[in-house]
C-alpha positions as CSV (number, residue, x, y, z in Angstrom):
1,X,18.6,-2.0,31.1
2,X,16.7,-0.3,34.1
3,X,13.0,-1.7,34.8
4,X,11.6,2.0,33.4
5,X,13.7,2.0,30.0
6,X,12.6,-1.5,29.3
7,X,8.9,-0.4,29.8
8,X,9.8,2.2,27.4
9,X,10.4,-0.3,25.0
10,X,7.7,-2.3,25.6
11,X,5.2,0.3,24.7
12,X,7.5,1.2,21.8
13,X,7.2,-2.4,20.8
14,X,3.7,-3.1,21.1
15,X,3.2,0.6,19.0
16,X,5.6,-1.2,16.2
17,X,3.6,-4.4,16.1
18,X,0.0,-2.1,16.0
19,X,2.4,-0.6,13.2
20,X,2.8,-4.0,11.3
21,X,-1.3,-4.8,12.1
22,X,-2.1,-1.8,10.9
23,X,0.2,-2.4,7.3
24,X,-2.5,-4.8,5.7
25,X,-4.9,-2.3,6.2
26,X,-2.8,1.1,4.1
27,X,-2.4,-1.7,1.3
28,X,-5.4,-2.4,1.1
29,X,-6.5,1.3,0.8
30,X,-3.4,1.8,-1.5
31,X,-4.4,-1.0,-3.7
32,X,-7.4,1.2,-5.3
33,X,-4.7,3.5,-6.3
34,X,-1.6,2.2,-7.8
35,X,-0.4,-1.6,-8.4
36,X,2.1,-4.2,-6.2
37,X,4.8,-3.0,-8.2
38,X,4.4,0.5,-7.6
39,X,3.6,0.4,-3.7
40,X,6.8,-1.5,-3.4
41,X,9.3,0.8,-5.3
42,X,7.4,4.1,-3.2
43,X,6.9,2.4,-0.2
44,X,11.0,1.0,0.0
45,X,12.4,3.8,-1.8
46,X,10.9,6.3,0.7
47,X,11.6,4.1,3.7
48,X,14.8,3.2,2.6
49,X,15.8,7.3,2.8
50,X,14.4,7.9,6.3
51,X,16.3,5.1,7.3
52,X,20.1,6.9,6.4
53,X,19.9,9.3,9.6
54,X,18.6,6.1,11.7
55,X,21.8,4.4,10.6
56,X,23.9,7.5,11.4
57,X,22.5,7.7,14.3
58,X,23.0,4.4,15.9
59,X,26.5,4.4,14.7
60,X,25.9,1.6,12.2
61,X,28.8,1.4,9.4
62,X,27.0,1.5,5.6
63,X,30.0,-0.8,4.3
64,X,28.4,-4.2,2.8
65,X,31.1,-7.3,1.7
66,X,30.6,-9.3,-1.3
67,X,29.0,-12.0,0.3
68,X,26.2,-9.9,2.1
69,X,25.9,-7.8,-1.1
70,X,24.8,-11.1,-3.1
71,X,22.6,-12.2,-0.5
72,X,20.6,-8.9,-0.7
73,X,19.8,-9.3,-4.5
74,X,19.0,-12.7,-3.8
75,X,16.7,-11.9,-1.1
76,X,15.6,-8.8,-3.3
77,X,14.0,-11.4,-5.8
78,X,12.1,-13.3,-3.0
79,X,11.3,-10.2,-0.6
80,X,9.5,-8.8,-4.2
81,X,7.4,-12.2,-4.7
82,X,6.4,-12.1,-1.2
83,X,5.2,-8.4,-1.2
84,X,3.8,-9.2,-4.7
85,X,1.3,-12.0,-3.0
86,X,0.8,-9.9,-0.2
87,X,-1.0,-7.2,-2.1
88,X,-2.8,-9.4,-4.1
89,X,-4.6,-11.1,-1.5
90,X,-4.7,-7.9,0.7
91,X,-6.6,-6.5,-2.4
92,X,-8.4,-9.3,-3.2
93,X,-8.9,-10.5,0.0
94,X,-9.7,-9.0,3.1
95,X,-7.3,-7.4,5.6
96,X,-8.1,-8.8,8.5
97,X,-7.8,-12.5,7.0
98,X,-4.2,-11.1,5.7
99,X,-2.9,-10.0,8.8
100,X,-4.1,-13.4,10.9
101,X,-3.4,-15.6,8.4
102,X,-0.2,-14.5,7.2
103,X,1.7,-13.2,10.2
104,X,0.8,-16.8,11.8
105,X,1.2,-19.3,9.4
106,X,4.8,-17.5,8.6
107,X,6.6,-18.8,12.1
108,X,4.7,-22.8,11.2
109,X,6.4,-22.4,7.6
110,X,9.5,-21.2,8.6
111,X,9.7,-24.3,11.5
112,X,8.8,-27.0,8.8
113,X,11.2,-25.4,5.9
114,X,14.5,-25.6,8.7
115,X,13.0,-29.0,9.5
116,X,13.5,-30.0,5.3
117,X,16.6,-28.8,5.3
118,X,17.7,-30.6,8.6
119,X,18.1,-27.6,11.0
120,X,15.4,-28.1,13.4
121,X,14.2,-32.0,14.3
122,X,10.7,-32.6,14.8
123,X,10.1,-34.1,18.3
124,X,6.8,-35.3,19.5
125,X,5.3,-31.4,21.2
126,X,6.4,-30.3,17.5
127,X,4.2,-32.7,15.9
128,X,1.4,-31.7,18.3
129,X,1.8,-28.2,17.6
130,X,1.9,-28.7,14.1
131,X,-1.1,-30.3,14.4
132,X,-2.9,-27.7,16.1
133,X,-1.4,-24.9,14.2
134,X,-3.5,-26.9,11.3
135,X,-6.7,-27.4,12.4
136,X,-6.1,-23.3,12.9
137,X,-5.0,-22.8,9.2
138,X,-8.2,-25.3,7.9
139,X,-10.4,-22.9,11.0
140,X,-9.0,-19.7,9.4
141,X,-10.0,-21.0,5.1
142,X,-13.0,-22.0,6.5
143,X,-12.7,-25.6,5.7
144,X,-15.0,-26.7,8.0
145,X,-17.7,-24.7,6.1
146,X,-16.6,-27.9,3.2
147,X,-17.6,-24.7,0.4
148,X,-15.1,-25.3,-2.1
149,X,-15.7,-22.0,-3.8
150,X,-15.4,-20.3,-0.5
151,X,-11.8,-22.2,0.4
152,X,-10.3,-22.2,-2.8
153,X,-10.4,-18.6,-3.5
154,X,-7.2,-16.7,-5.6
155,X,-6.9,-14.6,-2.4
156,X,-6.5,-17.8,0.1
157,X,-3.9,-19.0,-2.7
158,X,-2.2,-15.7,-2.5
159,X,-2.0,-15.5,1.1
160,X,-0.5,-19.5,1.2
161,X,2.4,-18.0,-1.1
162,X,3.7,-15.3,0.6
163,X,3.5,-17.2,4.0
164,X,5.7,-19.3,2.2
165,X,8.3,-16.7,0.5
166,X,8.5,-14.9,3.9
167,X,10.8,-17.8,5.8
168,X,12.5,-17.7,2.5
169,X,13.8,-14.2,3.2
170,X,14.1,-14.6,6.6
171,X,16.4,-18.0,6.0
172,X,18.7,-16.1,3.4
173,X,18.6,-13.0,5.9
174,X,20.1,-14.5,8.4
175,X,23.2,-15.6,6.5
176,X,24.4,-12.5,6.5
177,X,26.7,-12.0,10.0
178,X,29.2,-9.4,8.8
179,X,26.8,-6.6,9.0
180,X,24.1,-5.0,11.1
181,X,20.7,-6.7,10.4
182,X,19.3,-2.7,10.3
183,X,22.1,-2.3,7.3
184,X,21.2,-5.5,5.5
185,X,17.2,-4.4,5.7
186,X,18.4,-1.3,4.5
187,X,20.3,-2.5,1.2
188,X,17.7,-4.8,1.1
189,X,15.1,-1.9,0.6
190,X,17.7,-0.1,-1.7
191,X,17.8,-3.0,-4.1
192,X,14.2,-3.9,-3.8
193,X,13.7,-0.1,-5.1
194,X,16.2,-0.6,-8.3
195,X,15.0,-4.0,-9.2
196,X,11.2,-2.1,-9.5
197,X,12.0,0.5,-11.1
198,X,14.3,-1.2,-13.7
199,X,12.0,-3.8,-14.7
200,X,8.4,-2.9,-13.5
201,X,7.4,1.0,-12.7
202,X,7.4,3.7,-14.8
203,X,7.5,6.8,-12.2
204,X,6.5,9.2,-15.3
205,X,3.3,7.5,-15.6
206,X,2.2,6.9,-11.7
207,X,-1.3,8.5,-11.5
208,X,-0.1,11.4,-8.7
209,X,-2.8,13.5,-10.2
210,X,-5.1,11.0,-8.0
211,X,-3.1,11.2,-5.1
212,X,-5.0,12.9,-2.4
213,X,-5.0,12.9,0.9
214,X,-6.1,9.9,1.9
215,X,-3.0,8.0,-0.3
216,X,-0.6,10.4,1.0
217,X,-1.6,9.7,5.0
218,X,-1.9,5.7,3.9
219,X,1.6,5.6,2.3
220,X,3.1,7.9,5.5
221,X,2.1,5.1,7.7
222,X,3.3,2.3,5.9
223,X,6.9,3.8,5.2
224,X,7.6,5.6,8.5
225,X,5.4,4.2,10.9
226,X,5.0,0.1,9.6
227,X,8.5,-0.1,7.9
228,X,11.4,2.7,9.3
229,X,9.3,2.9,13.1
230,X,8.2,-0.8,13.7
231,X,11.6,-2.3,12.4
232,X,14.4,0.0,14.0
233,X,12.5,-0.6,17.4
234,X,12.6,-4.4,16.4
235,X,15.9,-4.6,15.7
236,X,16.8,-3.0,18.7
237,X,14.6,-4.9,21.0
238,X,16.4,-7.6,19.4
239,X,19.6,-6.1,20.4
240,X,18.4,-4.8,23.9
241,X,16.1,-7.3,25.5
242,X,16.8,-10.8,23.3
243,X,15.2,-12.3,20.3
244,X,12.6,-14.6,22.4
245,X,11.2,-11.8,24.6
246,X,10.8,-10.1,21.7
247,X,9.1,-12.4,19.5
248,X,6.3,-12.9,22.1
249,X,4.9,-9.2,21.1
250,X,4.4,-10.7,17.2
251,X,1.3,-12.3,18.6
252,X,-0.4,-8.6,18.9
253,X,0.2,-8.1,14.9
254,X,-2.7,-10.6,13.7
255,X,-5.1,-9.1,16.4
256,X,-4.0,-5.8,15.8
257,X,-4.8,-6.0,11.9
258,X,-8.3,-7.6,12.7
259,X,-9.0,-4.6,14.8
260,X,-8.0,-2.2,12.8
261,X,-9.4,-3.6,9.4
262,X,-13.1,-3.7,11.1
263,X,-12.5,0.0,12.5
264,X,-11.1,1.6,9.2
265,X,-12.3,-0.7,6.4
266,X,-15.6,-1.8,8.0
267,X,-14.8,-5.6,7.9
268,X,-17.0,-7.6,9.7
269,X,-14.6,-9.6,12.5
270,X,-15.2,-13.3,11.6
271,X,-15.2,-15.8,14.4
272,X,-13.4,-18.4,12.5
273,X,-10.6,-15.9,11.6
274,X,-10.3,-15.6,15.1
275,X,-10.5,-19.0,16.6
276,X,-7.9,-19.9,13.7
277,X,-5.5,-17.0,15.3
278,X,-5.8,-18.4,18.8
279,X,-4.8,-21.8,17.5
280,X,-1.9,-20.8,15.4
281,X,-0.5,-18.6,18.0
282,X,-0.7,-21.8,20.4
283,X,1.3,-24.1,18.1
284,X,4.4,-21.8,17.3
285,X,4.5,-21.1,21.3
286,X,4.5,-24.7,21.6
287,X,7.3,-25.2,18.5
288,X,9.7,-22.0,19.6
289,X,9.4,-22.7,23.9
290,X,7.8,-19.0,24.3
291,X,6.8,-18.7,27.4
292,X,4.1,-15.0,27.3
293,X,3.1,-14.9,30.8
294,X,6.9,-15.1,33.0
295,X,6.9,-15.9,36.8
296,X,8.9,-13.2,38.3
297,X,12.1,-14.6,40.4
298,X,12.0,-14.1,43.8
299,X,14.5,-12.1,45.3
300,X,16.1,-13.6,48.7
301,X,15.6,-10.3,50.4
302,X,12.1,-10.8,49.9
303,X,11.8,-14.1,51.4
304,X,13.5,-13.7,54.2
């Protein structure tokens, strides 16, 4: 890839991850309209049909095997708990404590549930990080404040879950090799989509007669911008530059939805939530090696 192209993508990946800030803020709007259930089944049902020409497009095949077919229903069940917890303490919450909390503690979680089930091993910088990742965690519920009202609120609980469920669908995710991870996200929305509107929303009785603008330009930017956007140029970042440079532009997401939730919802940008976000992001560069700031090779040519 050519020094300009990758540019290209780096602005096209630091717009996806202002995308993915910027989703805890359209729930949180969305929440005074219709309930978890319902913002799933429109928001994956609508990005789930924008994604088709993407598909076609990258020259992705639509056939699933039996295997990958399962996993999606099984990671159907836990992708719905996650969003479920999500909203809840988006709408309970606050947005900005969402996006920081969330999007950080998910990479810690993910590290200690592969180190239960004997993937990863936990080596003395781990246990460091871990550490540190912590004290940003207790920074972040405002432990330190020692106001048990204040740190055992629903919305804190709420939060803990779906940092939880998220390494659980990223886990069963990735056993799925046979097909495109684009494909699997899409089936995955697809059955997400059935599984609401079987057991949990009644389209004929959605509210669209409250609908106005403001829902309509909330729910735009969470399917196409936050979920078809942000995760075909992830995927393909992925694909084009590598998983670990990649996974360095995650760290904008937390900032991104503290920024944005004090611009558009008037949240007042709390120190702790901040100081918490630095910490966390230091522990899981510490427990994935991610190195942010590169030292440029020099070329023989230039040292001669």
């Amino acid at each position: 890839m050519t020094e300009k192209n990758k540019n290209i993508f780096y602005i096209l990946l630091f717009l996806s991850m202002l995308a993915w800030g910027g989703s805890w803020v359209n729930v949180k709007v969305l929440s005074a309209y219709i309930n978890e259930f319902e913002t799933m089944f429109l928001r994956f049902f609508i990005t789930a049909l924008t994604m088709i020409p993407i598909i076609i497009i990258l020259n992705k095949s639509f056939r699933i095997d039996l295997k990958s077919l399962a996993l999606v229903i099984i990671t159907s069940i836990a992708f719905i708990l996650y969003m479920k917890y999500f909203f809840l303490g988006t709408k309970y919450g606050t947005a900005s404590l969402g996006g920081a909390f969330v999007t950080t503690l998910i990479p810690i979680n993910t590290f200690l549930i592969l180190a239960l089930l004997g993937t990863k091993k936990i080596v003395r910088k781990d246990a460091f990080a871990l550490f540190i990742g912590a004290i940003g965690v207790m920074t972040m519920l405002h432990v330190w404040s020692f106001d048990i009202e204040k740190i055992f609120t629903i919305h804190n609980l709420y939060f803990i879950l779906a940092s939880i469920l998220w390494p659980v669908v990223t886990i069963l995710s990735s056993k799925s090799t046979k097909i495109s991870p684009v494909v699997f996200t899409f089936y995955l929305y697809v059955s997400t989509s059935i599984i609401n509107i079987l057991f949990f929303v009644d389209i004929t009785k959605l509210p669209y007669e409250h609908f106005d603008y403001i829902y309509w330009l909330n729910i735009f930017f969470l399917t196409i911008f936050a979920s078809t956007f942000a995760n075909t140029v992830y995927f393909l970042g992925i694909e084009k530059l590598g998983a670990r440079e990649v996974s360095s532009f995650i760290f904008f997401v937390p900032f991104a939805a503290i920024v944005l939730s004090a611009i558009f919802l008037k949240e007042k940008i709390d120190f702790s939530i901040i100081l918490g976000t630095l910490l966390t992001i230091i522990a899981i560069t510490i427990l994935n090696n991610i190195k942010i700031f590169k030292k440029k090779k020099i070329s023989s040519e230039q040292t001669a």
